[in-house]
N, C-alpha and C positions, 0 to 999 in steps of 0.2 A: 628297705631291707634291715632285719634285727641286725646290730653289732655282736659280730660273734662272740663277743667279752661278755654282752651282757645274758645272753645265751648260757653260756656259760657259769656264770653266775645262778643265774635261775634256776638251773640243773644242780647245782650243787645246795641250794639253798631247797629246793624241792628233795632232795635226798634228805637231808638233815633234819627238814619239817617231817618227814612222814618216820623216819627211825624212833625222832623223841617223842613223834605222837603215838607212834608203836608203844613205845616202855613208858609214860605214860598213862595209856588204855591199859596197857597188859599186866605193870610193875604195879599198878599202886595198891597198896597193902593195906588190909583189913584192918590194922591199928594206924593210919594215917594220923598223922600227931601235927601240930605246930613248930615248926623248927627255928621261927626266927617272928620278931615281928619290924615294921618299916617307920612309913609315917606315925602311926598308933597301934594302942592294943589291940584293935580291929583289920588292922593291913599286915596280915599273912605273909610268911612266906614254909613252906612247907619243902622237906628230903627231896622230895620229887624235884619239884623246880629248881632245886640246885644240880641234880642227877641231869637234868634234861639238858642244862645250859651246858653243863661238861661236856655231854655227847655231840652235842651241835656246836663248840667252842674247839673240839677235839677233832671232829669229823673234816670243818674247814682249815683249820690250821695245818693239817696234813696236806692237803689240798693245795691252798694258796698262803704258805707262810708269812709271807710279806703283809698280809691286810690287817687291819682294824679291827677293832672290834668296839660294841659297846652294849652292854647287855644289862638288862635290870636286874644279874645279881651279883652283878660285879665285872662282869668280865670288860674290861678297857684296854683299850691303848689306840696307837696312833697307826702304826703301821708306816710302811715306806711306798707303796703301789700307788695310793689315792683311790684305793676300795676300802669302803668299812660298812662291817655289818652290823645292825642293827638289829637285835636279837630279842625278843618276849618268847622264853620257852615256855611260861603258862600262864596265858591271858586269862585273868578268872580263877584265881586260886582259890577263891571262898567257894564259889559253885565247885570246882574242884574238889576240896576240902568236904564237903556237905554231900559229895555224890549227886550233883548235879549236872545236866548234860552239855550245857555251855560254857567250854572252854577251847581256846587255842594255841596252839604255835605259831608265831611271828616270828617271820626273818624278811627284813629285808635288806638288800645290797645298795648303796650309796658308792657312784663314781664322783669325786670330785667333789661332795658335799650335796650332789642329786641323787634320790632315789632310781633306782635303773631297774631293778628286780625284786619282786616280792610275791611271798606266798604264806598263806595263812590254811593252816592246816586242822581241822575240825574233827574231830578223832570219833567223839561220840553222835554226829552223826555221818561219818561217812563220806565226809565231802573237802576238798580241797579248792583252794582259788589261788588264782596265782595271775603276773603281771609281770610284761617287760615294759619300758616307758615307750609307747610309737608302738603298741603291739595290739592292744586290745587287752582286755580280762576275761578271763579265758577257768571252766570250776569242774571237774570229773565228781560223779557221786551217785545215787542208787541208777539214776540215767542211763543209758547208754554213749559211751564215747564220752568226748570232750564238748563243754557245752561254751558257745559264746555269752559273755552277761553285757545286760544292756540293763541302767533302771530303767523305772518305773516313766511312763508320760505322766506329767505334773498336771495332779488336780487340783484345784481349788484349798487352801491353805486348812479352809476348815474342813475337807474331808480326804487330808492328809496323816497320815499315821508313821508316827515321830517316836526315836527310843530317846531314852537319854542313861546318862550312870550318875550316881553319887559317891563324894571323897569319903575317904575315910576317916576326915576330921571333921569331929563333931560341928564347929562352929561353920565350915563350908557348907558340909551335906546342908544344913537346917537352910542356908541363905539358896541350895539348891534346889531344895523342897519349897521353898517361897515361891523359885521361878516358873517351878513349875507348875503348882499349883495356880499362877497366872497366866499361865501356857495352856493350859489342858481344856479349858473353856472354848477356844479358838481353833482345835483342831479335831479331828476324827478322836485322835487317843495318842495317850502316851503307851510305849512299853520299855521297861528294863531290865533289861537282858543279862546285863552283869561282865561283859567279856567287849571290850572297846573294837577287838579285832573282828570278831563276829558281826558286830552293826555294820563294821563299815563294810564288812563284806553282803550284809542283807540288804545295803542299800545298793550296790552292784548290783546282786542280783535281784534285785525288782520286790524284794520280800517288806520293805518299808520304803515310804518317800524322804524320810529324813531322817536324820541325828543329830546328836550334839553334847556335848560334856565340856564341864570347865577340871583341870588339874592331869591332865592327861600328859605324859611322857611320852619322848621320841619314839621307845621299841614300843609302845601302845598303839600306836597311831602308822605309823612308817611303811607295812607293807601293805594293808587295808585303806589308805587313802591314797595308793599309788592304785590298786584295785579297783576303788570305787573312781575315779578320775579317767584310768581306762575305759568304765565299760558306762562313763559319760554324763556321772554327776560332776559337779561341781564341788570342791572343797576350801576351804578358809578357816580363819578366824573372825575376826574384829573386822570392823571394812578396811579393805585394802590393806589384808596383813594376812598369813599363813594361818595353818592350823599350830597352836601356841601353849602352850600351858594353859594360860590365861583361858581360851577358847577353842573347839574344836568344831566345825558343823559340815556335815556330808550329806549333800541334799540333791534333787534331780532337778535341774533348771526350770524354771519356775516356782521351784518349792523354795531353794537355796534362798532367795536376795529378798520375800518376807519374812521366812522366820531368823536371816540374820538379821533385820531390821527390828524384828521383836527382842531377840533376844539382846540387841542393844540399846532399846526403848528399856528394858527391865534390867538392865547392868548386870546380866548373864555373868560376866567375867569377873564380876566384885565379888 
């Protein structure tokens, strides 16, 4: 049986996803500008995504005062409950930015330092996913109803079809494009999507066998591989370690334990 806390959670985190992927879809403006930049002049951050995090930083603090938070554009703190959210209001800001259709919202709820709830919201196509932990992954969209996600059965490594993303620092990307170009021989195909939350959600839902990216942050990662976990890949880093900075890979068993074997044959994480 779901914990009604984490219930609860979901619910409120499913609201917050679909309002900020409302405004958004709806708000963003015809002079869409650059408002900030991160790691380099290339890692965006744009009006919107500051707009999105307020609403969804605003919306649960009403809510449940007492929690967390930790959001990629600032918003922090500890809180007093032992809930904290983990928050990407816009997975994909370049595609964003560019009018491209692959972006997300990321929220997910951590009890205790675990993920419990998470929902990744998909504005321009239409589709939502979402996860309690012990629940299943569970994605509404042009469908009818509510659809259960299961990946993909694991074929064969080389007729496997694999995303990945690249940093935004020069000197990473180029060491990324090395790996991959030693990758891409050995399987079906790469693609890259551009939006960390969306893979991990296409790996859920049966749309690729695999992924993987080095330089990935918590609110990146956080509700998309409690998603893809639910609906029965496999997630990690490095052997026998988490998904990390260092290393990210969400794959359907069988796929998982060669391409983390490759991607630490070729020092994926360096």
């Amino acid at each position: 049986m779901t914990d009604p806390l984490h219930t609860e959670l979901l619910e409120i985190a499913q609201e917050a996803a679909r309002r900020a992927g409302a405004l958004l879809r709806d708000g963003r403006p015809a002079d869409l500008a650059v408002a900030a930049t991160k790691s380099s002049p290339i890692d965006v951050v744009t009006e919107m995504d500051i707009a999105a995090e307020k609403l969804i930083t605003t919306l649960i603090a009403e809510r449940r005062p007492d929690d967390g938070f930790l959001g990629e554009e600032g918003a922090s703190g500890d809180g007093t409950s032992g809930v904290r959210w983990v928050i990407d209001p816009l997975d994909g800001t370049v595609n964003y930015l560019y009018g491209l259709p692959t972006w997300a919202v990321s929220i997910a709820a951590e009890q205790d330092g675990e993920t419990v709830a998470g929902v990744v919201e998909i504005p321009m196509r239409g589709e939502s996913y979402h996860a309690v932990r012990g629940g299943g992954a569970w994605a509404t969209g042009a469908w009818e109803g509510t659809r259960a996600l299961a990946c993909r059965p694991a074929p064969p490594l080389e007729q496997a079809l694999v995303s990945t993303g690249f940093n935004y620092v020069t000197e990473v990307r180029t060491r990324q494009a090395e790996v991959a170009a030693r990758l891409v021989p050995l399987l079906r195909d790469i693609r890259r999507g551009g939006s960390a939350a969306v893979d991990l959600c296409d790996v859920a839902a049966g749309r690729l066998d695999g992924y993987y990216e080095r330089g990935l942050h918590p609110w990146d990662v956080a509700a998309g591989d409690l998603i893809a976990r639910e609906a029965g890949a496999l997630t990690g880093g490095r052997p026998g370690e988490r998904p990390s900075n260092a290393l990210t890979i969400a794959a359907a068993p069988g796929v998982f334990e060669p391409l983390q074997r490759l991607l630490e044959d070729f020092d994926a994480w360096r």
